[in-house]
N, C-alpha and C positions, 0 to 999 in steps of 0.2 A: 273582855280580856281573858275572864277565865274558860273560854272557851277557845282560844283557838288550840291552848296548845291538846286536847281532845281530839279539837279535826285534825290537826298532823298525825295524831296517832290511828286515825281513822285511813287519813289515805297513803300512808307509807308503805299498806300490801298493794295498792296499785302503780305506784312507780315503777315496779320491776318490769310492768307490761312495755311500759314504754323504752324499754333498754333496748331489745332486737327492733328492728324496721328493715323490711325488705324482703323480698324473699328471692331463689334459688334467679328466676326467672329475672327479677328485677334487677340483681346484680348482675348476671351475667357469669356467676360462677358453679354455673350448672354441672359443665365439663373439668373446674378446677376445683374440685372436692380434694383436700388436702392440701394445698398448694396454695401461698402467702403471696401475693404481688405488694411488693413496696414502692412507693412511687416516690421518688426524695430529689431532692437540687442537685446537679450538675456539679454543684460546689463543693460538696458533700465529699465525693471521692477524690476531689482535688485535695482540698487537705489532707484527707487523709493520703495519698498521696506523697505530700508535702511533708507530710510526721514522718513518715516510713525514709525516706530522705535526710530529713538531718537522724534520724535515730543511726543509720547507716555510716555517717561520716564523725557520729562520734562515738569515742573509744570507750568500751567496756558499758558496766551497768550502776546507777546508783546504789550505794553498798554503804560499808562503814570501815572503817582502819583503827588501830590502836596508832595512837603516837606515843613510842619509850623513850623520843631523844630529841631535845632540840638546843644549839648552839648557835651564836655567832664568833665573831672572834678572831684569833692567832689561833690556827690549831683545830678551831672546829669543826676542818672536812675529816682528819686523820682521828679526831672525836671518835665523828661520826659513824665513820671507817668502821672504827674498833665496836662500837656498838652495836652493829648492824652484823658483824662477823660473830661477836660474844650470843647475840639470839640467835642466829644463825646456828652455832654448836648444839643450844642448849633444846632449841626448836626446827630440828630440819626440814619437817613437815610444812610451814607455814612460813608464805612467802614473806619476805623484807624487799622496804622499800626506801632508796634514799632521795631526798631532794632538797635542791637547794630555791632557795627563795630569799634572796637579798635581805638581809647580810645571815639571813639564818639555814644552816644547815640542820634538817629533821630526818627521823629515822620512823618511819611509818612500817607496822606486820599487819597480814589477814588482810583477807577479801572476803567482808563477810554479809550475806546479805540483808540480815535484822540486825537489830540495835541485841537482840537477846541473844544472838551468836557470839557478836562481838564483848558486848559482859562477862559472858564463860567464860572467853580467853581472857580477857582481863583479869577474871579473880586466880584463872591457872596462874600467870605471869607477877599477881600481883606481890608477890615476895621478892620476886628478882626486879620489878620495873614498880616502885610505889608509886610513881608518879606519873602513871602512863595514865592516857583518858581515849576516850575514845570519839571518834568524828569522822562528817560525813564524808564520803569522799565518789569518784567515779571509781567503780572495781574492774578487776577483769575479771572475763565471763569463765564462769566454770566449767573445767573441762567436759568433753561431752562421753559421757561413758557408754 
């Protein structure tokens, strides 16, 4: 027992020989000196395909949003309204977002694409909005400059 682990330490410089097999002649890439041929499944660029397709037919990119407002109620679209106009003044740079989702009116800002973007604006805003948090959402794609 107390030998074998010796002989592995004996034949672990010869392993390496046996890593190349083949040579120039034998592969056939004599004339393809630099040149990778990938041999893959048929299936392979069907997906991918298939990703590139729905990424297409859906809108914008996974990002993050602050939410500063959310109501239901009497009164919670003209709320909302006023919420959405009130950051709107105070932040003209940064878009607003309203949406309704039964029975609740929300007021979602920023398209932002880390959670650590989306934080900054939250501790900017966090005086005027305490209770805003932030989550995930689909953004829209950033302008192309």
């Amino acid at each position: 027992m107390r030998l074998l682990p010796f002989i592995v330490l004996l034949l672990i410089p010869y392993l390496g020989v046996f890593a190349q097999s083949g040579t120039d002649q034998e592969t056939g890439a004599g004339n393809n000196r630099g040149r990778l041929v990938l041999n893959q499944d048929d299936r392979i660029d069907e997906l991918v395909r298939r990703h590139i397709e729905i990424n297409r037919k859906e809108e914008g990119m996974p990002g993050y949003r602050i939410r500063i407002f959310s109501q239901s109620g009497q009164g919670a679209r003209q709320n909302a309204t006023t919420a959405r106009a009130e950051f709107f003044n105070k932040y003209p740079d940064v878009e607003t977002y309203l949406d309704y989702d039964p029975p609740n009116f929300r007021v979602y800002v920023g398209d932002f694409r880390t959670r650590s973007e989306a934080l900054k604006m939250q501790r900017t805003i966090r005086s005027d909005y305490p209770y805003s948090f932030i989550v995930s959402s689909r953004i829209n794609l950033p302008p192309l400059d």
